[in-house]
N, C-alpha and C positions, 0 to 999 in steps of 0.2 A: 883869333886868327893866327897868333904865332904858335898859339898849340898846335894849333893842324899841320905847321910849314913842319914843327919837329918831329912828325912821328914818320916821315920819311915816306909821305904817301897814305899813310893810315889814320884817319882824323882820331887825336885821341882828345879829351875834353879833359880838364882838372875841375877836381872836387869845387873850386873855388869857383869857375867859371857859371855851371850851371844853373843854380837859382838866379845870378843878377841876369843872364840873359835870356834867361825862361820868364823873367819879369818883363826886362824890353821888349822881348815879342807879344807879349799879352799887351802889352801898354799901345806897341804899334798898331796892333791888330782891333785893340780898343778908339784908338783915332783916329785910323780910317773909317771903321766901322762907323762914328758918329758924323764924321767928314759926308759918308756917302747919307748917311741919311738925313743930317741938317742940307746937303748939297738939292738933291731930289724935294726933301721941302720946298723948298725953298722955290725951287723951279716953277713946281707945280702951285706954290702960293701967289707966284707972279703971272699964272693963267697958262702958263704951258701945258698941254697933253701930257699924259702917264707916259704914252710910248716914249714921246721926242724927247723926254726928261729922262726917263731909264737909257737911251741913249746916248745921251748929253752926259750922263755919268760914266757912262761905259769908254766914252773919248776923254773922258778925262782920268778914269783911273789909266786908259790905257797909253796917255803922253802922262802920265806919272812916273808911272815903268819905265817906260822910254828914258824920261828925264833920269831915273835912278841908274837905270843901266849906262846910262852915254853919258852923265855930266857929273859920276859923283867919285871920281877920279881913280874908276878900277875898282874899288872896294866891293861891289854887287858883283861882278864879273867874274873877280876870284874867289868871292864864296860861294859861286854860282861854281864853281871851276872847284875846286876845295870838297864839294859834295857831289858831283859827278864824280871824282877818280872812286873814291869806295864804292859805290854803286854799280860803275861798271868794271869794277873789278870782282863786286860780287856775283853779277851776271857772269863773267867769262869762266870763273871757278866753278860755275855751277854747270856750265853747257861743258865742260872739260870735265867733269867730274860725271855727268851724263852719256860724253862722249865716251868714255872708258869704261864705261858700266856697258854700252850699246856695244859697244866691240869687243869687252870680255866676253858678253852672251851670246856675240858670232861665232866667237872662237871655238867657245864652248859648243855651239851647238854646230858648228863644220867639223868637228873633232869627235862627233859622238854620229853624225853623219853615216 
């Protein structure tokens, strides 16, 4: 996270960072992943419907979120915040970079008019 606050807007990543948190996202991604399936087991082993259990999962990954975004003191927020700014700054460079190329070829073509 303090690499992204340094590059002044531009997330840069060091050498060091990337494999251990390319491992915690596979690992989170791995415990939910068994969460939601022992959860739904689990449902439907106690006589619950497929639907009302697929649902019942779905309200709970989705006060999961919730809880991460709203009780885990900013941290989801600003990485959530952290990877928005490049993104929409990729967008804006590209519709400006569009928009000049769209306005050269007015020019060009009321000039040749």
């Amino acid at each position: 996270a303090e690499a992204a606050r340094r590059g002044g807007g531009v997330v840069r990543m060091e050498e060091t960072e990337g494999p251990s948190e390319t491992l915690q996202a596979l690992g989170v991604a791995g415990g939910l992943t068994a969460f939601c399936f022992a959860f739904f087991y689990a449902l439907t082993s106690a006589g619950v419907d497929d639907v009302v259990a697929g649902n019942l999962l779905l309200v709970a990954l989705a006060a999961a979120g919730a809880g991460l975004f709203f009780f885990d003191g900013g941290a989801t927020q600003a990485a959530l915040e952290a990877s928005a700014v490049p993104i929409t700054a990729a967008r804006y460079s590209r519709m400006a970079v569009l928009t000049h190329a769209t306005a050269a070829a007015a020019t060009v073509a009321i000039s040749r008019g």
